[in-house]
Jmol script that loads the backbone (N, CA, C; Angstrom):
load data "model"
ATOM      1  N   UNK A   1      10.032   8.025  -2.002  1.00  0.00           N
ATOM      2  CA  UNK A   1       9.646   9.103  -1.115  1.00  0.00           C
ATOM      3  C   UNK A   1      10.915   9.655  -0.458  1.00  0.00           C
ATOM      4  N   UNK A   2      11.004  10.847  -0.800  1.00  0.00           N
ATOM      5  CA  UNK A   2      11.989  11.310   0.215  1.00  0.00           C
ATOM      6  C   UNK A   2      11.994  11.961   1.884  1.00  0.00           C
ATOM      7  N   UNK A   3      13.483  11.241   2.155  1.00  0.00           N
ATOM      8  CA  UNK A   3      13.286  11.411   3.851  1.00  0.00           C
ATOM      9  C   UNK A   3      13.441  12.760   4.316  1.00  0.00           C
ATOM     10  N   UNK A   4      12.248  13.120   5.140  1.00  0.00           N
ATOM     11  CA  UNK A   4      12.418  14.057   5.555  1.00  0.00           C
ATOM     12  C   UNK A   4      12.793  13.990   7.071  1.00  0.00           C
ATOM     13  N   UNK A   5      13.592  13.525   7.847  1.00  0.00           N
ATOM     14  CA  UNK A   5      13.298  13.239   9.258  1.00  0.00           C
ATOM     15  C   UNK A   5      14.016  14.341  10.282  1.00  0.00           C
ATOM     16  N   UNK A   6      12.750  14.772  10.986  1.00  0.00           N
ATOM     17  CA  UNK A   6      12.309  15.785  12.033  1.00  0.00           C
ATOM     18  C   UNK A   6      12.550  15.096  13.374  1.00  0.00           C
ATOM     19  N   UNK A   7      13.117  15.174  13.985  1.00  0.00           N
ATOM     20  CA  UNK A   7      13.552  14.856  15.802  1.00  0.00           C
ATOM     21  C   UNK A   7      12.549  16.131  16.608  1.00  0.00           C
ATOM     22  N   UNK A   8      12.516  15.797  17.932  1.00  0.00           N
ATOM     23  CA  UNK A   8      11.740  16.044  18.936  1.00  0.00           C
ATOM     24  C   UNK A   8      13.297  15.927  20.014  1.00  0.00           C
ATOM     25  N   UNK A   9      13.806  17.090  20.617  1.00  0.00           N
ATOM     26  CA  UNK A   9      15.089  17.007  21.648  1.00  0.00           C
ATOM     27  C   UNK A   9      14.581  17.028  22.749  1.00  0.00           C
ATOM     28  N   UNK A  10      15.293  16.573  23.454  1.00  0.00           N
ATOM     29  CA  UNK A  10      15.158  17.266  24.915  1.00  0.00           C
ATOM     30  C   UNK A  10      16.090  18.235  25.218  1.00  0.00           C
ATOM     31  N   UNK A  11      15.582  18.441  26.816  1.00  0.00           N
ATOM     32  CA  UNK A  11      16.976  20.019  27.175  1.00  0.00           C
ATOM     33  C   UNK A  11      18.007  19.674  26.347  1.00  0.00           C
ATOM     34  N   UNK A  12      18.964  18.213  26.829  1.00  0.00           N
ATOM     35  CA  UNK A  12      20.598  17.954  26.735  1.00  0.00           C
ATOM     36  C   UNK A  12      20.328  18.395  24.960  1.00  0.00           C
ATOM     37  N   UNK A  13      19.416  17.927  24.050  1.00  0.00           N
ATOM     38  CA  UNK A  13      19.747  17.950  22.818  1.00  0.00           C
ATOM     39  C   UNK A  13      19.793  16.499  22.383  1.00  0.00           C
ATOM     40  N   UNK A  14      19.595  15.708  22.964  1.00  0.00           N
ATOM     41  CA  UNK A  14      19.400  14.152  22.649  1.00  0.00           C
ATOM     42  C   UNK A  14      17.968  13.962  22.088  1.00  0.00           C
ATOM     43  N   UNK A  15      18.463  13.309  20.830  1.00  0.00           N
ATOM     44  CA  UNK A  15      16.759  13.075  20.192  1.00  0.00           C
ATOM     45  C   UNK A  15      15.977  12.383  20.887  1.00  0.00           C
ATOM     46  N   UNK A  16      15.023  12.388  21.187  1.00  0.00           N
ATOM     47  CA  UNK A  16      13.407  11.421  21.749  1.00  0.00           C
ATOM     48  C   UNK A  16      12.815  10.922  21.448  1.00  0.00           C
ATOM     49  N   UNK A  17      12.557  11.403  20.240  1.00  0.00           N
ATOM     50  CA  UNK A  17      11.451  11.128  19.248  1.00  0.00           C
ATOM     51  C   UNK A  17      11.159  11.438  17.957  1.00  0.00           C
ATOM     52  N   UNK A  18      10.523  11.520  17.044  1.00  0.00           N
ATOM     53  CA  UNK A  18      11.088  11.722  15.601  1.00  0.00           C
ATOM     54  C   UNK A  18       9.456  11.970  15.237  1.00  0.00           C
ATOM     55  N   UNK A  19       8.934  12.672  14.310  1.00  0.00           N
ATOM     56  CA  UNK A  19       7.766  13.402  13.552  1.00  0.00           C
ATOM     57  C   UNK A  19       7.863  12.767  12.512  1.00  0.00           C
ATOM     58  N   UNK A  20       6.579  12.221  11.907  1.00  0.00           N
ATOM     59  CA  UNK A  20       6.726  11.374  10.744  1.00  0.00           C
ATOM     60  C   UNK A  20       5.466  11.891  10.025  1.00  0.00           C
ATOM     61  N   UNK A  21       5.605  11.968   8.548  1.00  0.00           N
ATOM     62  CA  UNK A  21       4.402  12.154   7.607  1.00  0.00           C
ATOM     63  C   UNK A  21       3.530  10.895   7.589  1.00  0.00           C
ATOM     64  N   UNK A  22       2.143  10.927   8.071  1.00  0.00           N
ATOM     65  CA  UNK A  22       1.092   9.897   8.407  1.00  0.00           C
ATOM     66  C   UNK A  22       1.223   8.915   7.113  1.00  0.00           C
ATOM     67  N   UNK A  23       1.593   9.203   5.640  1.00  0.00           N
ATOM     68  CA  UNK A  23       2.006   7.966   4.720  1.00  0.00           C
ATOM     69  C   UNK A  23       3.205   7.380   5.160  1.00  0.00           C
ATOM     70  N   UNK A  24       4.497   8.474   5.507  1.00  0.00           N
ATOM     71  CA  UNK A  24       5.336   7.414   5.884  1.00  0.00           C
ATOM     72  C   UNK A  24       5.280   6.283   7.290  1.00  0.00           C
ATOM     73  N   UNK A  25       4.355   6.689   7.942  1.00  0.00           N
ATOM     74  CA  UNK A  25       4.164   5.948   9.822  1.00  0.00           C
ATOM     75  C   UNK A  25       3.318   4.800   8.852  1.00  0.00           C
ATOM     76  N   UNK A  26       2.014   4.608   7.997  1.00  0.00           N
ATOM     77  CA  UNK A  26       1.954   3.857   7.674  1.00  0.00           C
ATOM     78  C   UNK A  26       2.344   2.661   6.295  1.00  0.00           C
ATOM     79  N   UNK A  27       3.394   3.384   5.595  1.00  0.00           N
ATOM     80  CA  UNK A  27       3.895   2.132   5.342  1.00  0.00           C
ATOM     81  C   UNK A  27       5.189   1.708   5.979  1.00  0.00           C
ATOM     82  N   UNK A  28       5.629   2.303   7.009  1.00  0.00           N
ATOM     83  CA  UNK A  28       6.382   1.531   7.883  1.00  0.00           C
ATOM     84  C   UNK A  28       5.890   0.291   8.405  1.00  0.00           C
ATOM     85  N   UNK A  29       4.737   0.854   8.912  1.00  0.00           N
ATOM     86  CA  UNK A  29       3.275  -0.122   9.812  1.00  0.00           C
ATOM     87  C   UNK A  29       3.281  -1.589   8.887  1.00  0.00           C
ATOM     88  N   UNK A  30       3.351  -0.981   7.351  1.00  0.00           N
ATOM     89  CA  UNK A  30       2.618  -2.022   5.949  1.00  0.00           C
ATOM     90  C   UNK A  30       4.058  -2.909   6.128  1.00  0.00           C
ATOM     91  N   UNK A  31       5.185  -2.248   5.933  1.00  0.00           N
ATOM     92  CA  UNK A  31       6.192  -2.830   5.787  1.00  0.00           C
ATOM     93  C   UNK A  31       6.867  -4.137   7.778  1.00  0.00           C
ATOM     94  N   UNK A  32       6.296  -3.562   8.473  1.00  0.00           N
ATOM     95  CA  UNK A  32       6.856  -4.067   9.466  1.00  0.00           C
ATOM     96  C   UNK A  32       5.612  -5.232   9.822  1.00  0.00           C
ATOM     97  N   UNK A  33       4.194  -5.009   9.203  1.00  0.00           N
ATOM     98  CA  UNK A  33       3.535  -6.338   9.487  1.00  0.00           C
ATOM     99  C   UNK A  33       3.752  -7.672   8.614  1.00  0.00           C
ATOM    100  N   UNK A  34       4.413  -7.294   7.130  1.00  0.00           N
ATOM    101  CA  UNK A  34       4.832  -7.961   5.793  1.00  0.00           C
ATOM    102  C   UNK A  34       5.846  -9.180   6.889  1.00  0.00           C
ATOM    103  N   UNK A  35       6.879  -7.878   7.364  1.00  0.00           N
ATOM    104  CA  UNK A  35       7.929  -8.425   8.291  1.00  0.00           C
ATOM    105  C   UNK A  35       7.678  -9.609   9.392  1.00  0.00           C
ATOM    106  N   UNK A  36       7.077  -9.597   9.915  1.00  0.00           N
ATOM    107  CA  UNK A  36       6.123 -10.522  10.792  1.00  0.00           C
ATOM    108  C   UNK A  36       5.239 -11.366  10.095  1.00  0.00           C
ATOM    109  N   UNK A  37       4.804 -11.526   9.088  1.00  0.00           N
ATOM    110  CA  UNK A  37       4.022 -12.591   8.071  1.00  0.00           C
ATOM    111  C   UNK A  37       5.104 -13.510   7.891  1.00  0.00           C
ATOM    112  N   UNK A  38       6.422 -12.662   7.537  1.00  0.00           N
ATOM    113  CA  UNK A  38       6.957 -13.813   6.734  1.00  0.00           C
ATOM    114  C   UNK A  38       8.014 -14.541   8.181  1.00  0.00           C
ATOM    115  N   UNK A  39       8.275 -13.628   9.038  1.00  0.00           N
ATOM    116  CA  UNK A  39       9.027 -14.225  10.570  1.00  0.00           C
ATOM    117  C   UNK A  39       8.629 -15.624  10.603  1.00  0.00           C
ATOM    118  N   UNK A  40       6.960 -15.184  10.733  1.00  0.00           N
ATOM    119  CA  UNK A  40       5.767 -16.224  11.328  1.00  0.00           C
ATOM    120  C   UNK A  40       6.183 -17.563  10.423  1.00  0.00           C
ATOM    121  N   UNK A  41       6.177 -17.384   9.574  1.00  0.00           N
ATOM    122  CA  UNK A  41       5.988 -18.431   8.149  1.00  0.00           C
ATOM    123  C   UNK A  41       7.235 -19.088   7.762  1.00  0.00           C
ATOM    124  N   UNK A  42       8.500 -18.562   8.737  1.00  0.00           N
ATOM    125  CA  UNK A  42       9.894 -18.667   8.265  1.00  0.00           C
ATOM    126  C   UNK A  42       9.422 -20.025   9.885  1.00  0.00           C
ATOM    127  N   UNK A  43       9.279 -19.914  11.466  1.00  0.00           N
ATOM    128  CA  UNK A  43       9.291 -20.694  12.334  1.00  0.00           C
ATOM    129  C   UNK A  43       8.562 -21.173  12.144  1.00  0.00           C
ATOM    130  N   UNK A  44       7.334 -21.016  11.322  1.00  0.00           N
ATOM    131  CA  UNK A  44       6.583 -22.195  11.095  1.00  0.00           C
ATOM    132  C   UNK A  44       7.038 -23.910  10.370  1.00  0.00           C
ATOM    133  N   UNK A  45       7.449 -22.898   9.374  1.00  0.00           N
ATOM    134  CA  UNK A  45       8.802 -24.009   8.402  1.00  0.00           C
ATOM    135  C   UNK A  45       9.605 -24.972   9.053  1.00  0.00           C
ATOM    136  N   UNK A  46      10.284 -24.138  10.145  1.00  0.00           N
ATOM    137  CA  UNK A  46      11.378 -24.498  10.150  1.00  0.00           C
ATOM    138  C   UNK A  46      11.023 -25.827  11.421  1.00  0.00           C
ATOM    139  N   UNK A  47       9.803 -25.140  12.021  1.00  0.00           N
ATOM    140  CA  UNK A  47       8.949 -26.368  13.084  1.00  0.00           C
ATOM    141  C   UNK A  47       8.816 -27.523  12.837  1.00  0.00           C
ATOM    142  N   UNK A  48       8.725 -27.776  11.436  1.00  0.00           N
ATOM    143  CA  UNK A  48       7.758 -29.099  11.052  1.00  0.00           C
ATOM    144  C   UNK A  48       7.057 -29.695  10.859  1.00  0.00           C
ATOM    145  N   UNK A  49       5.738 -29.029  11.640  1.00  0.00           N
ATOM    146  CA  UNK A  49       4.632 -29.421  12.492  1.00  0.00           C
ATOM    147  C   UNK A  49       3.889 -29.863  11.756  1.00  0.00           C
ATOM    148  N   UNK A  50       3.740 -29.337  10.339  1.00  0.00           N
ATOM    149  CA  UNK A  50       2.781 -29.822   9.278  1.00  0.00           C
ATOM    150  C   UNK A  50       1.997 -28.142   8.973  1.00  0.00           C
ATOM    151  N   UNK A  51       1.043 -28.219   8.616  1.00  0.00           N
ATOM    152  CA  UNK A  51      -0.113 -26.885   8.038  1.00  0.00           C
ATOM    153  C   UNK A  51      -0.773 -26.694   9.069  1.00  0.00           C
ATOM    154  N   UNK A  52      -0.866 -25.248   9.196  1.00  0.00           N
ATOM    155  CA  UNK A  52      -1.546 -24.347   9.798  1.00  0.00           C
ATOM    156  C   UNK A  52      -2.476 -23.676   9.488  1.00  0.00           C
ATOM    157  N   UNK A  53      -4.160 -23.866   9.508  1.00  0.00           N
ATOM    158  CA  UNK A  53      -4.710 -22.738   8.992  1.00  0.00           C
ATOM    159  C   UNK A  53      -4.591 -21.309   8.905  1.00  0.00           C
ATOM    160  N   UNK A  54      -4.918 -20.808   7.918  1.00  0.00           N
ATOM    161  CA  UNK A  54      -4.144 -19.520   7.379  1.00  0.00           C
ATOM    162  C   UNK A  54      -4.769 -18.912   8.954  1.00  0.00           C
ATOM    163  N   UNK A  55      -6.399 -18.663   9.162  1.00  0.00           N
ATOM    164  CA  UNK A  55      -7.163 -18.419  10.430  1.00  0.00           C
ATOM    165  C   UNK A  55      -6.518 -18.392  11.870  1.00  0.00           C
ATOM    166  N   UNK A  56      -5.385 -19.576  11.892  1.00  0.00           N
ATOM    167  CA  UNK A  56      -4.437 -19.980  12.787  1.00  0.00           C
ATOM    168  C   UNK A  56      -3.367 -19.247  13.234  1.00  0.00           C
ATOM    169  N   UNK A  57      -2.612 -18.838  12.233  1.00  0.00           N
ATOM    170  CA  UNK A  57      -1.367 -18.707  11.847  1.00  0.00           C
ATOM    171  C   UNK A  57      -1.623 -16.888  12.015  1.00  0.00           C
ATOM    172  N   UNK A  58      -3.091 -15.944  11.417  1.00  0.00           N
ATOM    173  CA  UNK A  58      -2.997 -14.734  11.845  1.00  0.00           C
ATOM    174  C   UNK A  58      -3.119 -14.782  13.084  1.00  0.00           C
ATOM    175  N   UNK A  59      -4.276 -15.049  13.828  1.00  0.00           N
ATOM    176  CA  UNK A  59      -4.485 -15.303  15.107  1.00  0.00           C
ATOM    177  C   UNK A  59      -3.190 -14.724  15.857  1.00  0.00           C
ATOM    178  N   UNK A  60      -2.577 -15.913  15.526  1.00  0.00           N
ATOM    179  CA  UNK A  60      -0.779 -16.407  16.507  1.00  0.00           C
ATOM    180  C   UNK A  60      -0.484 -14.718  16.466  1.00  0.00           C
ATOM    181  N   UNK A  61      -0.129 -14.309  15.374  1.00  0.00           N
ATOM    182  CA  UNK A  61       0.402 -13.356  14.795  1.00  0.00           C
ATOM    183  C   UNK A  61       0.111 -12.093  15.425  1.00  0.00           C
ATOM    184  N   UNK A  62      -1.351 -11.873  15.665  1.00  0.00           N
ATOM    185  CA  UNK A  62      -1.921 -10.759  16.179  1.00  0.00           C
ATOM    186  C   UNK A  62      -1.582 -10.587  17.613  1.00  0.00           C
ATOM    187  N   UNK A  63      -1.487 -12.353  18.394  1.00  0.00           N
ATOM    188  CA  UNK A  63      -1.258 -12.155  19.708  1.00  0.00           C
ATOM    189  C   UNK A  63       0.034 -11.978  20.195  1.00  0.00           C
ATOM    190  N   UNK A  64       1.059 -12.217  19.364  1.00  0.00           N
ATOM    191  CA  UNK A  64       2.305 -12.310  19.359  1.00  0.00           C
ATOM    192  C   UNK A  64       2.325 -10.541  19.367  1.00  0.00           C
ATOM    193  N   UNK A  65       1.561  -9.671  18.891  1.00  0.00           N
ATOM    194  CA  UNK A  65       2.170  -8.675  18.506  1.00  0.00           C
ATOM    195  C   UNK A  65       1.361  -7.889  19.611  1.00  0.00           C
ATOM    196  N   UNK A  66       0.664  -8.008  20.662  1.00  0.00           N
ATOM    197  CA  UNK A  66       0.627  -7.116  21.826  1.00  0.00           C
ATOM    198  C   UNK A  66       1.948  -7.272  23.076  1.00  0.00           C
TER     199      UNK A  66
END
end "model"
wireframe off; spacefill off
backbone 0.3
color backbone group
């Protein structure tokens, strides 16, 4: 896909904010929750703790992410 990226200025001319095509906002979304699956699954590892139900482990995940 090619980038098209659109800014939002203020007065000075300093970007704010950026306009995104609703496929690209969501596979950013696809790509940045992938990102956090595997975070999750990388400190889980590295914990020790033993297995986590999968049930468990989204949970964490969902609350971690408000």
């Amino acid at each position: 896909m090619a980038r098209r990226e659109r800014f939002i200025v203020d007065e000075q001319g300093e970007r704010v904010a950026v306009v995104l095509d609703v496929a690209e906002y969501e596979r950013l979304l696809a790509q940045v929750e992938e990102l956090e699956a595997i975070r999750a699954y990388d400190a889980a590892k590295a914990a020790g703790d033993g297995a986590v139900a999968l049930e468990d482990a989204l949970a964490d995940i969902e609350r971690r992410r408000v």
